[in-house]
C-alpha positions as CSV (number, residue, x, y, z in Angstrom):
1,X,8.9,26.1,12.8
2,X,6.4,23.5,13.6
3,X,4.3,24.6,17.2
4,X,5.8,21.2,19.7
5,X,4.0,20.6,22.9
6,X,6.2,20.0,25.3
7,X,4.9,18.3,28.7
8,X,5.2,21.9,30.4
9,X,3.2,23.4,27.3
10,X,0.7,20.8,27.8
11,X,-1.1,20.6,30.9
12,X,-4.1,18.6,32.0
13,X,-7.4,19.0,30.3
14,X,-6.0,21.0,27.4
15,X,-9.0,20.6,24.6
16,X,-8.7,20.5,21.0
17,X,-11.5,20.5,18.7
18,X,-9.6,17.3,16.4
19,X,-6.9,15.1,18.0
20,X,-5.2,13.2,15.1
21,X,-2.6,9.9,16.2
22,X,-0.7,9.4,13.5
23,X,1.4,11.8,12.1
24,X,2.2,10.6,8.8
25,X,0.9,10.8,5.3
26,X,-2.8,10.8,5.9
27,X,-2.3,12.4,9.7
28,X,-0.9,15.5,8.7
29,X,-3.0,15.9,5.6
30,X,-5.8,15.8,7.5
31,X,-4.4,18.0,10.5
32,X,-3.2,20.7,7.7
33,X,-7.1,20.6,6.4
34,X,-8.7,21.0,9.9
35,X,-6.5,23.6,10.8
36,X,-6.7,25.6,8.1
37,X,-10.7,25.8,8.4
38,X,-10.0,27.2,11.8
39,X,-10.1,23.8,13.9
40,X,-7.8,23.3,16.7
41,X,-5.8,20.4,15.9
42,X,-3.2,18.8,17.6
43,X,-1.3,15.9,16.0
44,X,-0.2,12.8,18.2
45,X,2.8,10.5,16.7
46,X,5.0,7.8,18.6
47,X,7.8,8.1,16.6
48,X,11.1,10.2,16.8
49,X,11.3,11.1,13.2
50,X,8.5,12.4,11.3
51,X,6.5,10.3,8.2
52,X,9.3,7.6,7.7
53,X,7.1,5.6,5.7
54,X,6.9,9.2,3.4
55,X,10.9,9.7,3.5
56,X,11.5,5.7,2.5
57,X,9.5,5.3,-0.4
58,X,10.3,5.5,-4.1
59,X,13.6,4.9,-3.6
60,X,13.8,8.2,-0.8
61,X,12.0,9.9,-4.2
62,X,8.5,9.2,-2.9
63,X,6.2,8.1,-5.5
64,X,3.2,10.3,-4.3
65,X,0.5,10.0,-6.3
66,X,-0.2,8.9,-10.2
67,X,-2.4,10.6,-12.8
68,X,-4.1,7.7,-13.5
69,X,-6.0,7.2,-10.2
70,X,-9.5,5.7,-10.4
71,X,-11.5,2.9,-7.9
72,X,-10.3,0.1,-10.0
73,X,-6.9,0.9,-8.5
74,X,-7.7,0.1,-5.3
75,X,-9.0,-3.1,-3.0
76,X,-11.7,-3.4,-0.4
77,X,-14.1,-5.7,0.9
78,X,-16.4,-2.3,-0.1
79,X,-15.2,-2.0,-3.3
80,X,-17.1,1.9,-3.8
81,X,-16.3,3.2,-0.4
82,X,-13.4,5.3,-2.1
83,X,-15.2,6.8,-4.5
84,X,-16.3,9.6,-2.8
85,X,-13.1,10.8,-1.0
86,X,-11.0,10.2,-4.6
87,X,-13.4,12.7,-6.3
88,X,-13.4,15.4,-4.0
89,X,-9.7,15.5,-3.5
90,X,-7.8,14.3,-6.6
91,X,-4.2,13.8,-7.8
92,X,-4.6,16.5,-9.6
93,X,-5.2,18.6,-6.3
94,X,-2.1,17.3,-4.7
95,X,0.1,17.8,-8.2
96,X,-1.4,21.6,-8.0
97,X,-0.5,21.8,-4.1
98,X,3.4,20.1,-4.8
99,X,3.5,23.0,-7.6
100,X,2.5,25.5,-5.1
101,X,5.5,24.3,-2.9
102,X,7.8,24.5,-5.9
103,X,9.0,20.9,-5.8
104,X,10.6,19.5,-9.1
105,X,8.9,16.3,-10.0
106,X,8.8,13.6,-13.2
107,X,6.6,11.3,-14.6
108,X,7.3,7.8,-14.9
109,X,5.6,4.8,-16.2
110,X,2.5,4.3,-15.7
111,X,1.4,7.6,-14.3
112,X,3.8,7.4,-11.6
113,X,5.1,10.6,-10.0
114,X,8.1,11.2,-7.8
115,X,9.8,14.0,-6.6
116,X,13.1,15.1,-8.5
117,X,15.2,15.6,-5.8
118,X,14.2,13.9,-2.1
119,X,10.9,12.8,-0.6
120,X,11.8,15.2,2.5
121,X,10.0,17.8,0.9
122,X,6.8,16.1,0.4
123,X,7.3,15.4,4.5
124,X,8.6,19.4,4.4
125,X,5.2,20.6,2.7
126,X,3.0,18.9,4.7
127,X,4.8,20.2,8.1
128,X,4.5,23.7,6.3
129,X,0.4,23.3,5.7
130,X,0.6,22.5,9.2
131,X,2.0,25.3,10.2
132,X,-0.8,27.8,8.1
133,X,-3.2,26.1,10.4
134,X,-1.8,26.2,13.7
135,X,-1.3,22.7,14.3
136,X,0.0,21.7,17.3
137,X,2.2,18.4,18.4
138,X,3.0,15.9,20.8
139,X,5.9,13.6,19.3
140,X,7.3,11.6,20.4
141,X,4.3,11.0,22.4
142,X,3.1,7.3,23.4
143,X,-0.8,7.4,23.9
144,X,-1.7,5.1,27.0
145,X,-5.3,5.1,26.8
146,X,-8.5,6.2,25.0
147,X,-11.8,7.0,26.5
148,X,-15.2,8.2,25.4
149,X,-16.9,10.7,27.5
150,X,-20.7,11.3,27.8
151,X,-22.9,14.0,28.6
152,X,-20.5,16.3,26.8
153,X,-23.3,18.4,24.8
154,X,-22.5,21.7,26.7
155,X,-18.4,21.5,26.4
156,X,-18.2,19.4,23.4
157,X,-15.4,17.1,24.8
158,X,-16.4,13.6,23.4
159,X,-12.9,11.7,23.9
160,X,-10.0,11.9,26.8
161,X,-6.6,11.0,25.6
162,X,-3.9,9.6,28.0
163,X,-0.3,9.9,26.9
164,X,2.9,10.3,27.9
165,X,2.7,13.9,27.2
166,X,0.4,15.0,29.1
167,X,-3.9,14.4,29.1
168,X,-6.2,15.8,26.3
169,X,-9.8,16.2,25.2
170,X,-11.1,16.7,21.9
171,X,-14.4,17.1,20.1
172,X,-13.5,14.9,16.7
173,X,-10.7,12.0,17.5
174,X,-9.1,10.9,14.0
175,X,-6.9,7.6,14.0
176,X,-4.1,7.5,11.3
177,X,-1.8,5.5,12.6
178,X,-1.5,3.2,9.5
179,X,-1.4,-0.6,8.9
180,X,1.6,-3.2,10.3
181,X,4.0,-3.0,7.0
182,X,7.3,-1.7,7.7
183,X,7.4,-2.5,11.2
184,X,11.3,-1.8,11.8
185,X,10.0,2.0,11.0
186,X,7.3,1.6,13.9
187,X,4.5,0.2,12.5
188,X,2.0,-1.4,15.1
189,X,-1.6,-2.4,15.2
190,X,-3.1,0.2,17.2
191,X,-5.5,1.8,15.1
192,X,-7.0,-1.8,14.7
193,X,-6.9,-2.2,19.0
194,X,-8.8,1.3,19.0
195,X,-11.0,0.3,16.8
196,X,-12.1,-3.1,18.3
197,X,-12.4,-1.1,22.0
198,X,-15.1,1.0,20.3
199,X,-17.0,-2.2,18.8
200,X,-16.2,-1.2,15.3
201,X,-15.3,-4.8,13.1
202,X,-11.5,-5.0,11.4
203,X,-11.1,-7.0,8.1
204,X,-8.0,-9.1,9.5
205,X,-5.0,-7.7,8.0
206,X,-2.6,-9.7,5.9
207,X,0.8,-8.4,3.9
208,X,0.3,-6.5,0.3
209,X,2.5,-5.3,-2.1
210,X,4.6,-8.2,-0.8
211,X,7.4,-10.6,-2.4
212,X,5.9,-14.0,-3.0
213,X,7.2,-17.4,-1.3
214,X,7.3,-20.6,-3.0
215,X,7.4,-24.0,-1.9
216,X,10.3,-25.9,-2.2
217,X,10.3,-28.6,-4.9
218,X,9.8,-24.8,-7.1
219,X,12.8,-23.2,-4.8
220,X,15.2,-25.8,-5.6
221,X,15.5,-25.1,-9.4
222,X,15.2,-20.9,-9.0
223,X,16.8,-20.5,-5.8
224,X,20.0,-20.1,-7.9
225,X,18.8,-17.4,-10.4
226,X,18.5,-14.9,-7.6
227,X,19.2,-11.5,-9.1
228,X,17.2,-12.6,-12.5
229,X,14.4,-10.2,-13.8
230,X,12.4,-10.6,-16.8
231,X,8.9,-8.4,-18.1
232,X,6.1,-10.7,-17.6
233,X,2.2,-10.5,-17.2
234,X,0.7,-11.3,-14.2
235,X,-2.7,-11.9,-12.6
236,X,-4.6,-13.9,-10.1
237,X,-8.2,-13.3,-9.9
238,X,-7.8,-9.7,-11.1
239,X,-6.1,-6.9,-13.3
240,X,-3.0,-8.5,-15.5
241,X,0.2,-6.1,-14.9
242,X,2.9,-5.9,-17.2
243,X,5.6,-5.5,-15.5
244,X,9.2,-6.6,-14.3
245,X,9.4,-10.0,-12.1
246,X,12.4,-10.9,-10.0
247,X,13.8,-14.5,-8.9
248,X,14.8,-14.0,-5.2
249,X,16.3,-16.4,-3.2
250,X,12.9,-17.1,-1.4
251,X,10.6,-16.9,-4.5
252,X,9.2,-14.3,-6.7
253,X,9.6,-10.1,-6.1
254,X,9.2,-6.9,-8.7
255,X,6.6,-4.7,-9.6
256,X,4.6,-7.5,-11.7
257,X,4.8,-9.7,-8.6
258,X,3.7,-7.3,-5.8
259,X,0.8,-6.1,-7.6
260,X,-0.7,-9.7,-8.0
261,X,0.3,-10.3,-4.4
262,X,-2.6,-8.2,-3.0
263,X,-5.4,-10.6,-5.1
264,X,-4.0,-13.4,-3.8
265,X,-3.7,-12.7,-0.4
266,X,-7.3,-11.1,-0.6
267,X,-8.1,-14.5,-1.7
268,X,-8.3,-15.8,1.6
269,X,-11.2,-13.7,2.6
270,X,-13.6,-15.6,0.3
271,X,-12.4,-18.8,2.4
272,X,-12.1,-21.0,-1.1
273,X,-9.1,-22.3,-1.6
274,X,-6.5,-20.0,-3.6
275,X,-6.1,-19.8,-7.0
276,X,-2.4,-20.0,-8.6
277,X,-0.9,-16.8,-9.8
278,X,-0.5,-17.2,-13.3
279,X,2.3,-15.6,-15.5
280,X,3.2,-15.0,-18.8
281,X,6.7,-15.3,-19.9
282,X,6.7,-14.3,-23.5
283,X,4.1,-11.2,-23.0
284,X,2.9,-9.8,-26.6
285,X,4.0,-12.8,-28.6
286,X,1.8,-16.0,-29.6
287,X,4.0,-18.7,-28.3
288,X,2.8,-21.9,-30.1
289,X,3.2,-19.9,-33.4
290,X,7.0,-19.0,-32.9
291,X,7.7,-22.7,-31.1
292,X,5.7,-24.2,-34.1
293,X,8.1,-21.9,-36.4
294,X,11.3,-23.4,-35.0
295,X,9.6,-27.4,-34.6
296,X,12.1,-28.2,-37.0
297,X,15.5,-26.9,-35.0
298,X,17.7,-29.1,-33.8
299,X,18.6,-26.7,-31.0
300,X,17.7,-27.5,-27.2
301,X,14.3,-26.1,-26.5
302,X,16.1,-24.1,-23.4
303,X,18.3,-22.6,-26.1
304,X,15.7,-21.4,-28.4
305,X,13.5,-20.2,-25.1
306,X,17.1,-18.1,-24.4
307,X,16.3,-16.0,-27.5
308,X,13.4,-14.4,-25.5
309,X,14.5,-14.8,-21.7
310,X,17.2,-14.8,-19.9
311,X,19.3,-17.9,-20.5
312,X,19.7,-19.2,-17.2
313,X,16.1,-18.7,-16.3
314,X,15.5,-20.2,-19.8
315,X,17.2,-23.9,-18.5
316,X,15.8,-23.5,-15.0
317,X,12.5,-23.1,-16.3
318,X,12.8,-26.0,-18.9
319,X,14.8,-28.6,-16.1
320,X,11.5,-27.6,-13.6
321,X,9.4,-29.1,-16.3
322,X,12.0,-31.9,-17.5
323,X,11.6,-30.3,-21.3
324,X,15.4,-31.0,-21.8
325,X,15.2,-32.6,-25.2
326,X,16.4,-30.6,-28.5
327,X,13.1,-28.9,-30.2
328,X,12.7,-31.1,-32.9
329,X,12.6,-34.0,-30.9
330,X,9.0,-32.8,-29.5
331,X,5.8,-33.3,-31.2
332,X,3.9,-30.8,-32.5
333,X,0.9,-31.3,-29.3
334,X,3.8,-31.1,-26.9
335,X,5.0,-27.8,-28.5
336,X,1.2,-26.5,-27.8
337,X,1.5,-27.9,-24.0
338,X,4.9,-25.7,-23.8
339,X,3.5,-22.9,-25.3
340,X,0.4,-23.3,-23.5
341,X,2.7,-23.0,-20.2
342,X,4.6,-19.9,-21.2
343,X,1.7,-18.1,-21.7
344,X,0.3,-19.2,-18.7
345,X,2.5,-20.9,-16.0
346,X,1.0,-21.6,-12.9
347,X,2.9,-20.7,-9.7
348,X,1.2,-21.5,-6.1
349,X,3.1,-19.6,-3.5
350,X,3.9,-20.9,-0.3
351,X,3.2,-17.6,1.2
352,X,5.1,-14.3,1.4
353,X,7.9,-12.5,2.7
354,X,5.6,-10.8,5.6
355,X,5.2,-7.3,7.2
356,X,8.8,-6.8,6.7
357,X,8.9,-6.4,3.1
358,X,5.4,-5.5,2.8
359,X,4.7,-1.7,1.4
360,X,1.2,-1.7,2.3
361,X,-1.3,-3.7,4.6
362,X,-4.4,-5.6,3.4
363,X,-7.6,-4.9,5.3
364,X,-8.0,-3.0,8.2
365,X,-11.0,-1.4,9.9
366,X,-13.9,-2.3,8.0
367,X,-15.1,0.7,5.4
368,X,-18.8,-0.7,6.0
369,X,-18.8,1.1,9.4
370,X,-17.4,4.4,8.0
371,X,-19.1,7.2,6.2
372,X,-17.4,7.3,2.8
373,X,-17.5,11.2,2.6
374,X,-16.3,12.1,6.3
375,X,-14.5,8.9,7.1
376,X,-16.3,8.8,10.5
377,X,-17.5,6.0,12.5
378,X,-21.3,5.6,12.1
379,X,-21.9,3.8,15.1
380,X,-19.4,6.3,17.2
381,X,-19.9,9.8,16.4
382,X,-16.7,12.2,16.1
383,X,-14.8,9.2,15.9
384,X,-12.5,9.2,12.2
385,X,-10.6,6.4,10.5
386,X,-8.1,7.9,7.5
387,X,-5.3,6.3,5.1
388,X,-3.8,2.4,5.9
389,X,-5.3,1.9,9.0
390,X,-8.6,1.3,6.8
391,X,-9.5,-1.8,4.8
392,X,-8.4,0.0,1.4
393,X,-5.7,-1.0,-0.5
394,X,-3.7,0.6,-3.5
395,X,-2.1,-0.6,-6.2
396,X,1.9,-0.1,-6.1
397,X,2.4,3.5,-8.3
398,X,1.5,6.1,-6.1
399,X,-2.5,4.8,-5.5
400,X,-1.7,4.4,-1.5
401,X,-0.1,7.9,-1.3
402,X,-3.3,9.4,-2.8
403,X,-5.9,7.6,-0.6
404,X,-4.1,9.1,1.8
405,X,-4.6,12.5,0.8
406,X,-8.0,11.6,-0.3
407,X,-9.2,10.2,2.9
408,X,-7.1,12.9,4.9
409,X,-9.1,15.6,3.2
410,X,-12.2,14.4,3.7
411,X,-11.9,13.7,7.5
412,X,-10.5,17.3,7.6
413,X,-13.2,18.9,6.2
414,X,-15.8,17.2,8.5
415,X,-13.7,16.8,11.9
């Protein structure tokens, strides 16, 4: 059983070499790695349940890391910062500590991995390294206020901590309190407030791994098809994922389209206006040659297109782009133009579906004021920043899970 302070457990001026606030993925990772090099750790968490975000994702599953992790998986204004951290703790670390636990898990596409039977034991393994190093807690907790203290050389007490539970000091303070996706499940921006009091710059968040909008003149003809999903490629101003897409009642959702979703919102950092997202509907076949193969059908082009997609997203799609005739009725340069636009239609969103159906968060506390091995602040010593609440962001598949325990490591080691 997991050591609870309770406000009679916890009086004033208790000191702990690492307080950690935020008990979830990265938070307890990096409590479970402090502790277990002799630290004294206590973890800080607002909520009333333990690592919801953990026990939610992949279905309740958890998708918790992929074997395929590499920097080019991830986003950042500091596009090496997690370089470091992702080679001294890898996936195939965490695979070899799951093992050790003795949890079932399977291999999906793409590298992805997820727990055969429930993502309570990921949250169950991590309480359990916890336990091998002593970790204490406070949760539910609510942390009123923050303060560095100076002239601390002889007791080692660099930071008071005023909460609900009780007041505490600590040598090494690690924020992990995450980003603002999911905010039914608590998410808030106080690791961003924390690090703003301490004059350390945020890159302003924004919604990843989100559902795309689109505007309505678009809406009007998909609106309907809501349900609809089709394999696609998709890119804007990055990788191209082949994946699913799905129609939703407000735009464009699926793998496919929360992957892209991340470039184009990171888009708005550069200030130029944003690119389109651009899609491919007929992924792995040269469209002109098979239109240009059937120029001769009397069929209507939204009837031929219904060989390869789904029919009713076959006559939407031709009705958005008044291509209604019968395919032999087009010439042969307006076959090209068609073809042209399946393998590359153009969609400007509108926007996206927001922190609510966000997985992740974009941005976050600027990486050029960490150290990419320790994760601490340069400019405040002892002072940590680990997993969401940073400006790195992972591609859908497991890449967020990992930074996570990547990040988490490293702080532990060093706090």
């Amino acid at each position: 059983m997991v050591r609870t302070l309770t406000p009679a457990a916890s009086p004033s001026g208790h000191h702990f070499d690492v307080v950690i606030i935020g008990a979830g993925a990265a938070g307890m990772m990096c409590a479970a790695t402090a502790g277990q090099r002799g630290r004294s750790v206590l973890l800080v968490d607002h909520a009333t349940r333990l690592a919801e975000k953990i026990r939610i994702s992949g279905g309740g599953r958890c998708n918790f890391t992929n074997r395929r992790v590499g920097p080019e998986n991830y986003l950042s204004l500091n596009p090496h910062f997690v370089r470091s951290a992702l080679s001294r703790y890898t996936a195939r670390d965490f695979i070899d500590l799951v093992r050790r636990h003795g949890i079932d898990f399977h291999e999906r596409n793409w590298g992805q991995l997820f727990c055969d039977d429930s993502a309570q034991q990921i949250i169950d393994m991590l309480r359990a390294e916890c336990e091998d190093g002593a970790v204490q807690w406070a949760m539910p907790a609510t942390v009123h206020q923050i303060s560095r203290l100076y002239d601390t050389a002889a007791s080692g007490e660099r930071f008071a901590i005023e909460t609900d539970r009780g007041h505490f000091t600590a040598s090494s303070l690690v924020i992990a309190s995450g980003g603002l996706a999911i905010p039914k499940i608590g998410a808030t921006p106080f690791g961003y407030r924390i690090a703003e009091q301490f004059g350390i710059s945020v890159v302003a968040p924004r919604p990843a791994l989100v559902p795309l909008t689109l505007p309505p003149e678009t809406l009007e003809r998909l609106a309907p098809l809501a349900g609809i999903s089709l394999e696609v490629e998709a890119h804007c101003r990055g990788p191209v994922f082949r994946e699913a897409a799905l129609v939703t009642h407000r735009g464009l959702s699926g793998p496919a389209i929360l992957q892209v979703s991340s470039y184009w919102q990171a888009q708005a950092y550069d200030g130029d206006e944003r690119d389109p997202v651009h899609i491919d509907l007929l992924p792995g076949i040269d469209a002109e040659a098979w239109l240009l193969e059937h120029a001769h059908d009397k069929a209507l082009l939204a009837n031929l297109l219904a060989e390869r997609l789904p029919r009713r997203f076959a006559h939407a799609w031709c009705e958005l782009h008044g291509w209604t005739k019968p395919v032999n009725q087009f010439r042969h340069a307006e076959l090209r133009t068609i073809a042209a636009s399946l393998a590359d239609w153009p969609l400007t969103p509108s926007g996206t579906q927001g922190y609510a159906k966000a997985e992740v968060t974009l941005g976050g506390v600027d990486t050029r004021a960490l150290s990419s091995k320790t994760m601490e602040a340069r400019s405040v010593p002892g002072l940590y920043f680990i997993g969401e609440v940073v400006d790195v962001t992972g591609h859908l598949g497991g890449y967020n899970f990992q930074w996570a325990w990547s990040s988490g490591f490293a702080c532990g080691l060093a706090a």
